[in-house]
Every structure is written in C-alpha cells, then in structure tokens.
C-alpha positions in Angstrom: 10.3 14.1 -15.1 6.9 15.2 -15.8 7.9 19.1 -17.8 8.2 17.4 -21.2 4.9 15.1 -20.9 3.0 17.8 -19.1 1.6 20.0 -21.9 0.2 16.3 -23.4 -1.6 15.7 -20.2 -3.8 18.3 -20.3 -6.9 18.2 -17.3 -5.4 14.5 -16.8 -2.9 15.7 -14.9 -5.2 14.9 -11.8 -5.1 11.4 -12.5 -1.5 10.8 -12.9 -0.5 12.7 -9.9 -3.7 10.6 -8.2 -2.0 7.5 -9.7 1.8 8.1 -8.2 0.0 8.6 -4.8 -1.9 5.7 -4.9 1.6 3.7 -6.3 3.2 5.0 -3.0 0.7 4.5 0.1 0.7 0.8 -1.9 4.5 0.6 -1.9 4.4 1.5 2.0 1.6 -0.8 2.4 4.2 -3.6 1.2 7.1 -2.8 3.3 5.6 -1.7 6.8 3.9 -6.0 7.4 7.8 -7.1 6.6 9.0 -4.4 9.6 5.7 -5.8 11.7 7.2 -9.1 11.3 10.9 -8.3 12.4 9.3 -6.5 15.6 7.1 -9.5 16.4 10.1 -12.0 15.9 13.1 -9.5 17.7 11.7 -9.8 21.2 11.2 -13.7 21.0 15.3 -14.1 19.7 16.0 -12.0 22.7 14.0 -14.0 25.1 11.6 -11.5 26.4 7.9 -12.7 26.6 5.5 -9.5 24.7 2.1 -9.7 25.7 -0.8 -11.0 23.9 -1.7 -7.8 22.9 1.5 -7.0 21.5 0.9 -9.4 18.9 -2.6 -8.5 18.4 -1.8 -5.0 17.4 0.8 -6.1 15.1 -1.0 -8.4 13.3 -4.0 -6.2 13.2 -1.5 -3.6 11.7 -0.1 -6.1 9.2 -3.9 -7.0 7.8 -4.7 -3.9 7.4 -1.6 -2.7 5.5 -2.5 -5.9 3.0 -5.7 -4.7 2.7 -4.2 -1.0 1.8 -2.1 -2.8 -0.7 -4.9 -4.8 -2.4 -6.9 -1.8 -2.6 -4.2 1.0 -3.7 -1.7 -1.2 -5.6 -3.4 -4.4 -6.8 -7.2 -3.2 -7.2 -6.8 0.4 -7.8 -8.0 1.8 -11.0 -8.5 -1.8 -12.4 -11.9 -2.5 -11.0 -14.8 -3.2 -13.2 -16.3 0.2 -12.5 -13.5 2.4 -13.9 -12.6 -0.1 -17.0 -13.4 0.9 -20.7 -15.5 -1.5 -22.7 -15.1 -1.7 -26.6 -17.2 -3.4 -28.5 
C-alpha cells in the first residue's frame, strides 16, 4: 500500500507509521467498552448475580478504553501543541 508513496515520504515515514498505530489502539479502544457491556449484561439475562466488583472492573476497563480513544483517536495529533499556525 505504502511502495508507491514511500519514496515521497522521506524521514516522515516515522510519523505515518506512528499515525496507523495510533488509528488502531483507538479503533480497539472503541470496540473493547461495547464487549465490556455484553459481559456486564450476559450474566444478568442468565440470572446469575456477579459481584460488585465484577462491575467495578468492567466499568473501570470501559473508562479507561474512552479515555484511550480520546487520546489516540479523537485528540491525537490535533492538539494545540502540534498544530501549524499561518499567519
């Protein structure tokens, strides 16, 4: 995918391949609090009773993959710090 834009990247190349990882701990970040959910919600269809801490790690897991995707996927390069001013 990359062979034909390669030569045009130059010492970039960092930077993209920093980019796609950043695109893809964000893009599991997303899908793992959906799967958190369903195991939260499975044992209370089926009638068992998990324990409090159960939930807590589950939730605790689900903030901090939100938090992984604000910072990888939404935030990322886009913060003030890294933008380019013109004038």
């Amino acid at each position: 995918m990359f062979s034909k834009i390669k030569p045009y990247m130059g010492s970039y190349i960092k930077y993209t391949y920093a980019a796609l990882g950043a695109m893809f701990a964000g893009l599991i970040a997303s899908v793992l609090p959906f799967f958190m959910v369903y195991r939260i919600i499975r044992p209370l269809i089926e009638g068992e009773k998990p324990s409090a801490s159960y939930f807590a790690i589950h939730i605790a897991i689900i903030f901090v993959c939100e938090l992984a995707y604000a910072i990888l996927y939404v935030w990322g390069w886009n913060s003030p710090t890294y933008q380019h001013t013109t004038r």
